[in-house]
C-alpha positions in Angstrom: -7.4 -12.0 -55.5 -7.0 -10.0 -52.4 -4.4 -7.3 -52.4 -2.2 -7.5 -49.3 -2.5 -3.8 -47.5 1.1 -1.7 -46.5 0.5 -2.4 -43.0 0.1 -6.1 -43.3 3.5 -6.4 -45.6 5.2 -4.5 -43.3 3.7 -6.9 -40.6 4.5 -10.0 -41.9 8.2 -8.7 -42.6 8.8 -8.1 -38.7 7.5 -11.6 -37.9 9.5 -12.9 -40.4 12.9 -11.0 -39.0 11.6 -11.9 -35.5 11.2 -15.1 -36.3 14.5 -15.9 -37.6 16.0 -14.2 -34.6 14.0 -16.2 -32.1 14.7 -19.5 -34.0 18.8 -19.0 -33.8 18.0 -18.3 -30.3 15.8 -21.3 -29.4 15.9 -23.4 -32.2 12.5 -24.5 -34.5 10.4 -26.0 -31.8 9.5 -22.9 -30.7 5.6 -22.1 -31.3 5.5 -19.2 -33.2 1.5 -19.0 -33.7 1.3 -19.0 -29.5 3.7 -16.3 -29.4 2.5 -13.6 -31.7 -0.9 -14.6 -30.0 0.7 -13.7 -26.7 2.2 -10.4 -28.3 -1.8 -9.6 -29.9 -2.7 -9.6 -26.1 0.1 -7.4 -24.8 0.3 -4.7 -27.4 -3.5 -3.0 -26.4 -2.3 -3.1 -23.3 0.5 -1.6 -23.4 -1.3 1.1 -25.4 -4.2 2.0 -23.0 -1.2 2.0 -20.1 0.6 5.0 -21.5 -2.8 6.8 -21.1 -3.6 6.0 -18.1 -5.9 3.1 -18.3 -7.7 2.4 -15.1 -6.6 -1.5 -15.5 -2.8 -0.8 -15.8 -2.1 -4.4 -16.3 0.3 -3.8 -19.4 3.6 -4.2 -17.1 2.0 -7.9 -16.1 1.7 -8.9 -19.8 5.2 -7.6 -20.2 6.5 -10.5 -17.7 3.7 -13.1 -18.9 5.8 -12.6 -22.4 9.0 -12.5 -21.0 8.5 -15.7 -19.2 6.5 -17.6 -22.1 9.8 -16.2 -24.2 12.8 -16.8 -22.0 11.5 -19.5 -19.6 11.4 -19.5 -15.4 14.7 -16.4 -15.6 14.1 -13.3 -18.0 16.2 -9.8 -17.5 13.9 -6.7 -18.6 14.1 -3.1 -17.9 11.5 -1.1 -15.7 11.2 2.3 -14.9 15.2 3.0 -15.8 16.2 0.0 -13.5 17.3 -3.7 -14.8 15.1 -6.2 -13.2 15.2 -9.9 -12.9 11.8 -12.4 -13.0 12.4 -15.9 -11.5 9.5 -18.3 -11.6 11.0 -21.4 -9.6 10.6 -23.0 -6.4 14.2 -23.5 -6.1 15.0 -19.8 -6.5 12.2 -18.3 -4.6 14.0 -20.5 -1.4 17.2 -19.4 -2.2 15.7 -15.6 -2.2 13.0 -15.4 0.4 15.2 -17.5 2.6 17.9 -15.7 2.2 20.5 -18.1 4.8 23.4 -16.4 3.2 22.4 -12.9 3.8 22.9 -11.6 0.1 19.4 -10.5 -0.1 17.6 -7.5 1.0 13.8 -6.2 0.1 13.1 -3.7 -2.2 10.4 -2.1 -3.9 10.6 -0.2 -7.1 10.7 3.6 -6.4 6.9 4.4 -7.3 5.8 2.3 -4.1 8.7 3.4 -1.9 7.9 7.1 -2.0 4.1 6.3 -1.5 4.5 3.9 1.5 7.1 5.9 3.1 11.2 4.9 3.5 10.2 4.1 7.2 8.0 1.5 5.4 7.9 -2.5 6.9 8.5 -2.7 3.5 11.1 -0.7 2.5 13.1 -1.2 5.9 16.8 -2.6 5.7 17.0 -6.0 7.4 18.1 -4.5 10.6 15.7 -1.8 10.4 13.1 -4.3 9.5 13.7 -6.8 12.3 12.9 -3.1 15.1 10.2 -2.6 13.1 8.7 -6.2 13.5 9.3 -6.6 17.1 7.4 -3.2 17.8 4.7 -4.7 15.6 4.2 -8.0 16.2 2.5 -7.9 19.8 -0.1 -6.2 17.8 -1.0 -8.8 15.9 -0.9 -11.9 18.7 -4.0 -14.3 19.1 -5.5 -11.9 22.2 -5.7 -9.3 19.2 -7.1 -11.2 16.4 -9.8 -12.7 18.6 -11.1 -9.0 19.7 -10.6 -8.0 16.1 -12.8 -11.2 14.7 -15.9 -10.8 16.9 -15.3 -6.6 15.4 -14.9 -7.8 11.9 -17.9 -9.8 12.2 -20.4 -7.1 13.5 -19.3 -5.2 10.5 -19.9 -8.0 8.0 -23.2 -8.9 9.5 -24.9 -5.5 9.5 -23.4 -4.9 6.1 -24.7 -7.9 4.2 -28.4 -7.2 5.9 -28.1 -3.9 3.9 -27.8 -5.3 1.4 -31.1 -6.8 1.2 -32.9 -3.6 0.4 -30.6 -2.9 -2.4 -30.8 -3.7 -6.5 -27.0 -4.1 -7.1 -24.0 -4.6 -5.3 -20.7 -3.8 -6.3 -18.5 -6.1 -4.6 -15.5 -4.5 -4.3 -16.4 -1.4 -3.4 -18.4 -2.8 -0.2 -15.5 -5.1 0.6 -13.4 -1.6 0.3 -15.6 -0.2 2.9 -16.0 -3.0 5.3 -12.4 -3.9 5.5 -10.9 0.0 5.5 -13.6 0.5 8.8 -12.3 -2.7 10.3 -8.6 -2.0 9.6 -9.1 1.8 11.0 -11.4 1.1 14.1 -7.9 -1.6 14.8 -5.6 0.6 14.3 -6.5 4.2 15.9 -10.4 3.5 17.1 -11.5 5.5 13.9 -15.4 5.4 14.5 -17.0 3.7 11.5 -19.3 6.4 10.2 -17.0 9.2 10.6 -16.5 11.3 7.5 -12.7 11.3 7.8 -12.8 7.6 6.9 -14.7 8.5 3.5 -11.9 10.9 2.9 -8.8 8.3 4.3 -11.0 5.9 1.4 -10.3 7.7 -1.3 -6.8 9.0 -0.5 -5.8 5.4 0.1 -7.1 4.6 -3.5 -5.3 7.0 -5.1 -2.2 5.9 -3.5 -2.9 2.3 -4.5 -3.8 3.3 -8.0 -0.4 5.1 -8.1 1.9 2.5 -6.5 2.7 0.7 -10.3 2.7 3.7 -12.4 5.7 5.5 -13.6 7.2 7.8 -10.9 6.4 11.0 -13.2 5.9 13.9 -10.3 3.7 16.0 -13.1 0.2 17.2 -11.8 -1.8 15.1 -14.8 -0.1 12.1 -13.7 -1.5 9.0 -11.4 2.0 9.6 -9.6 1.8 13.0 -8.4 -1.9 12.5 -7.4 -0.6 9.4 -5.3 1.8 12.0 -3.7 -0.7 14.3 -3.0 -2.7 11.6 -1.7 0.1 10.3 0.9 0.2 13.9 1.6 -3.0 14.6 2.4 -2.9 10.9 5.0 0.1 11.7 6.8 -1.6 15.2 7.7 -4.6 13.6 9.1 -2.4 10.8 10.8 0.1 13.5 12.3 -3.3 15.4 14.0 -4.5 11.9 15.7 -1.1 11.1 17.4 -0.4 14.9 18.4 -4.2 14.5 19.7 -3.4 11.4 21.7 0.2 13.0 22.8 -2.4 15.8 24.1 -4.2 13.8 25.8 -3.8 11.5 29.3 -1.3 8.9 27.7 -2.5 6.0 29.8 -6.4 6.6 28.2 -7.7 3.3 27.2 -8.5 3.6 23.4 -7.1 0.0 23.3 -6.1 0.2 19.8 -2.7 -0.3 17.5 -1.4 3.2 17.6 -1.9 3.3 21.3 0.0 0.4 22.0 3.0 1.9 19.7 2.6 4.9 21.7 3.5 3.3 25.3 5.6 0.9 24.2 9.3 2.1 24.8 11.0 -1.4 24.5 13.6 -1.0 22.5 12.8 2.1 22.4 9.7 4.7 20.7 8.8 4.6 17.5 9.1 8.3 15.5 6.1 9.5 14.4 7.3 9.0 10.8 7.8 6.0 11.8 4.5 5.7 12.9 2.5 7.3 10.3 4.3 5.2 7.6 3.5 2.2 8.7 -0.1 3.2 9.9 -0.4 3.8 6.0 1.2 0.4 5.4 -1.0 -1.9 7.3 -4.0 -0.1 6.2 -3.3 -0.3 2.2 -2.2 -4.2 3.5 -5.0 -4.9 5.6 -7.7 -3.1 3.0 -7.0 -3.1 -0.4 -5.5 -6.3 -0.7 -7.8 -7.6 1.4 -10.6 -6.5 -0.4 -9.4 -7.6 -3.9 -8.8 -10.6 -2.4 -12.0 -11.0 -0.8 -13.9 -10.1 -4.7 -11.7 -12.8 -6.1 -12.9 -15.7 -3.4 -16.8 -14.6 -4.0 -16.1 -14.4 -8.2 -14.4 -17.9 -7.8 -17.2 -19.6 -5.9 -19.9 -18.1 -7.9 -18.3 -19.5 -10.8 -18.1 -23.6 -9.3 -21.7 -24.3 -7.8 -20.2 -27.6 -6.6 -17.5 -25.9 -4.4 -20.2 -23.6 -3.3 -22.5 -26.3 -2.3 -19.7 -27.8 0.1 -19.0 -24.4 1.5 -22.6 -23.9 2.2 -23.0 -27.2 4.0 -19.7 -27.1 6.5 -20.5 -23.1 7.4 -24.6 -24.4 8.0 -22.8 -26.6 10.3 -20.8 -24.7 12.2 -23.8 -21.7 12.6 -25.3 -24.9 14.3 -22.7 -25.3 17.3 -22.1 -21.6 17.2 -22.2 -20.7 21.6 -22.4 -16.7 20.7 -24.3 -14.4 18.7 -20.7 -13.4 16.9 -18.1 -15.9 15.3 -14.8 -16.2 17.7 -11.3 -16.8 16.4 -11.8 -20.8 17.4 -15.2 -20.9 15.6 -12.6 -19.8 12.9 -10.1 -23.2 13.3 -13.0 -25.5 12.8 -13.8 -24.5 8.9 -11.3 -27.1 7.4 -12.9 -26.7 4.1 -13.1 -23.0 4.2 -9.7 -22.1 4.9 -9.1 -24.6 1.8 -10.9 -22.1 -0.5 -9.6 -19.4 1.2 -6.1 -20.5 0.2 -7.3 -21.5 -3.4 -8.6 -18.2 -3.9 -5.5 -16.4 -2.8 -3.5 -19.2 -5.5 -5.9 -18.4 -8.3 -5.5 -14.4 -7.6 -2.4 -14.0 -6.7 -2.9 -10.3 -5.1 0.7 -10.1 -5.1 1.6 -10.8 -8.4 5.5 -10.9 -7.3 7.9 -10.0 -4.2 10.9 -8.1 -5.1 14.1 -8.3 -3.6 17.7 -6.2 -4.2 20.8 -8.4 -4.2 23.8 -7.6 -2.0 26.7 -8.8 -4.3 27.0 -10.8 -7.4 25.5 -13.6 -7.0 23.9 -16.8 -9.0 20.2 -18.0 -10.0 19.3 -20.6 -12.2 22.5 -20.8 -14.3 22.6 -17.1 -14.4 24.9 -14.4 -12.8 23.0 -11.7 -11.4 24.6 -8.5 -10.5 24.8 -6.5 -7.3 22.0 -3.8 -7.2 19.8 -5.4 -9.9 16.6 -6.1 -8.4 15.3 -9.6 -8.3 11.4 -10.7 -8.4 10.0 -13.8 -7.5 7.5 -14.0 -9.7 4.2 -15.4 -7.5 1.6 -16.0 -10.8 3.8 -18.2 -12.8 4.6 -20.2 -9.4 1.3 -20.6 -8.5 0.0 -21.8 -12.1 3.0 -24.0 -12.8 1.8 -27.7 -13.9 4.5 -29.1 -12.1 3.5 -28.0 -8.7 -0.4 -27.9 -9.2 -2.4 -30.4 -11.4 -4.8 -28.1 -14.3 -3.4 -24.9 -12.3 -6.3 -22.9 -13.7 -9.6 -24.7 -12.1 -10.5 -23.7 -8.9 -10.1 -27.1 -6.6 -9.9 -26.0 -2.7 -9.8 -30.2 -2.5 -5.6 -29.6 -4.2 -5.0 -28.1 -1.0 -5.7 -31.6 1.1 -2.0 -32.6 1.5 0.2 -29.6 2.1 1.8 -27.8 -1.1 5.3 -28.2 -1.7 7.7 -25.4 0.4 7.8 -22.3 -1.8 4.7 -23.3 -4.1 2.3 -21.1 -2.2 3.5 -17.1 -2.0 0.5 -15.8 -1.1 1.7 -13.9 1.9 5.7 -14.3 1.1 8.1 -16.3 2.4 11.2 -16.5 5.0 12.1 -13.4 7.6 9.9 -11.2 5.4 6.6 -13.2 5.3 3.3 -10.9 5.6 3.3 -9.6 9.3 -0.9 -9.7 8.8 -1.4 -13.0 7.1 -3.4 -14.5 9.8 -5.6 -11.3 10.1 -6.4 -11.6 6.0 -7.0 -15.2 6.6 -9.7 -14.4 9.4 -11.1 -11.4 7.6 -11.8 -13.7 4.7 -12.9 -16.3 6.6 -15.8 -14.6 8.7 -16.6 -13.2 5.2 -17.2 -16.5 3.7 -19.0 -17.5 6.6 -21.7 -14.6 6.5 -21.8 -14.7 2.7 -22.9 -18.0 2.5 -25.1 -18.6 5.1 -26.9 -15.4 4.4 -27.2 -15.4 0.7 -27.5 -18.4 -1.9 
């Protein structure tokens, strides 16, 4: 007879104890087997996060188990602050909406001192709403149509390199591409300068820093992320006291130059300025890239969906007038911007958009507290049952009728939806289009 080792009694006595006190709680329905399983998965991580782990995704598995525990509303604890996950259509309307005012974004402290407090996304709502109206002129259809026929050049002399090359690491191409396009957008940063190899990696080290714990020690992913934002802001400071320098009324055409001569309302600061430079170019490239990896993973993965692909963007290289894609070439890929929006579903970049409550106030049944923050919690949206049939297969074909309002989080929601969501839509687009009619 096998002899039962220390470890394994001492094992079996916890599940047994946690057991009982999950049954009181829930009753005897619950599935016990599924949720030690769960628990198997989060331990390693958790593990492998407290030394750093390059994948860090041990605070994701801590919500996945909160939710599978507590249902679509669990309270946790996260870097010394309480914090609220809400996984419901209902709630992410009453948040992201926010028609009685009670609501307010926040991020948690690790991303606020690497983005900057004169952050897009760590502005007040007043703040926020200056903010916006300086930006969005920058992002209107004259813009994006100069920017696709830019992007494209990029995307087209990257992929023929690609030819003469064994092995191609997605990701880190799509880092490159988009960080060129982003930068040559905002501030006419030429595309083989060696600043932008530097700006590259400082951007990845604030990125990789954004979700770790805000430990200011020189061994930690924090601190490097500091040093990092440090390093960007002196590089961004030189270019705008460059352009101050310089004959204002130059035509560099570009983001920063717009923000520059545009008093209405009155000048940005220049931390204002560098803040958000830094914010639309971890926006515009790193989540654009990931997301970009994802879409190319998901279609090599359904041949089918592929095949479709393949024959619409044939089609539309047919009626193409130019030697570039324009932003209308762009509105006639129905099926594209189908998989486009199926692979932002499946990915869910974002995995949730936090927001700080302004008083006591009510979710779900449950009294939330003033200053707690509050987390709409995208993943478990966009894989609930309820709202898409067999969640976890790639189907572009669900997204034929329109989803139901707050199903699809991609870019956010309400007053505080992504300021660049149609520019990540034609980035990924005129990716797509090049991938597939270039490659099989």
């Amino acid at each position: 007879m096998r002899r039962t080792s220390r470890g394994q009694k001492v094992a079996k006595t916890i599940r047994a104890v946690v057991e009982s006190m999950l049954e009181c709680h829930f009753g005897e329905d619950i599935d016990m087997d599924a949720l030690f399983v769960k628990y198997g998965e989060l331990l390693p991580s958790w593990r492998t996060e407290e030394v750093g782990s390059p994948e860090g995704e041990g605070m994701y598995l801590r919500i996945e188990v909160g939710l599978f525990l507590f249902g679509n509303c669990f309270k946790t604890n996260l870097f010394g602050e309480t914090h609220v996950f809400v996984s419901s259509t209902e709630s992410a309307k009453k948040v992201l909406s926010n028609e009685s005012g009670k609501f307010t974004k926040k991020y948690i402290r690790s991303i606020g001192e690497l983005v900057g407090t004169q952050s897009l996304l760590c502005a007040s709502h007043q703040h926020h709403k200056m903010l916006r109206s300086h930006l969005n002129p920058l992002l209107s259809t004259s813009s994006l149509s100069n920017f696709v026929i830019q992007f494209d050049e990029l995307i087209v002399e990257s992929l023929s390199e690609w030819k003469h090359r064994d092995c191609i690491i997605l990701l880190d191409e799509a880092l490159k591409i988009t960080l060129k396009a982003i930068c040559k957008m905002l501030m006419s940063q030429p595309s083989e300068d060696q600043e932008l190899e530097i700006l590259q990696n400082d951007v990845s080290h604030v990125c990789k820093a954004m979700l770790s714990f805000p430990l200011n020690l020189p061994w930690t992913r924090f601190y490097k992320g500091l040093q990092a934002r440090k390093r960007i802001m002196k590089m961004l400071q030189k270019i705008i006291n460059d352009r101050r320098g310089s004959d204002i009324h130059d035509d560099h055409g570009d983001f920063l130059q717009h923000l520059l001569m545009n008093g209405n309302g009155g000048f940005l600061t220049d931390e204002q300025l560098k803040d958000n430079i830094l914010t639309m170019i971890i926006a515009g490239q790193d989540t654009t890239a990931s997301a970009i990896t994802w879409m190319a993973k998901y279609l090599d993965d359904n041949i089918e969906v592929q095949n479709l692909l393949r024959e619409e963007q044939l089609s539309v290289s047919k009626r193409l007038t130019a030697s570039n894609l324009s932003l209308e070439d762009l509105s006639n890929m129905p099926y594209a911007a189908k998989v486009v929006k199926e692979s932002l579903r499946m990915a869910s970049i974002v995995p949730w958009l936090p927001r700080l409550p302004l008083e006591d106030c009510e979710l779900q049944g449950y009294k939330i507290k003033k200053g707690w923050s509050v987390n709409i919690d995208v993943k478990s949206v966009h894989f609930d049952p309820e709202l898409y049939s067999d969640p976890y297969k790639f189907n572009p074909s669900r997204f034929d009728d329109e989803p139901k309002p707050y199903s699809f989080l991609a870019f956010g929601s309400g007053g505080r939806t992504c300021l660049g969501l149609n520019l990540a839509r034609a980035m990924m687009l005129v990716f797509l289009h090049r991938l597939v009619t270039t490659y099989r």
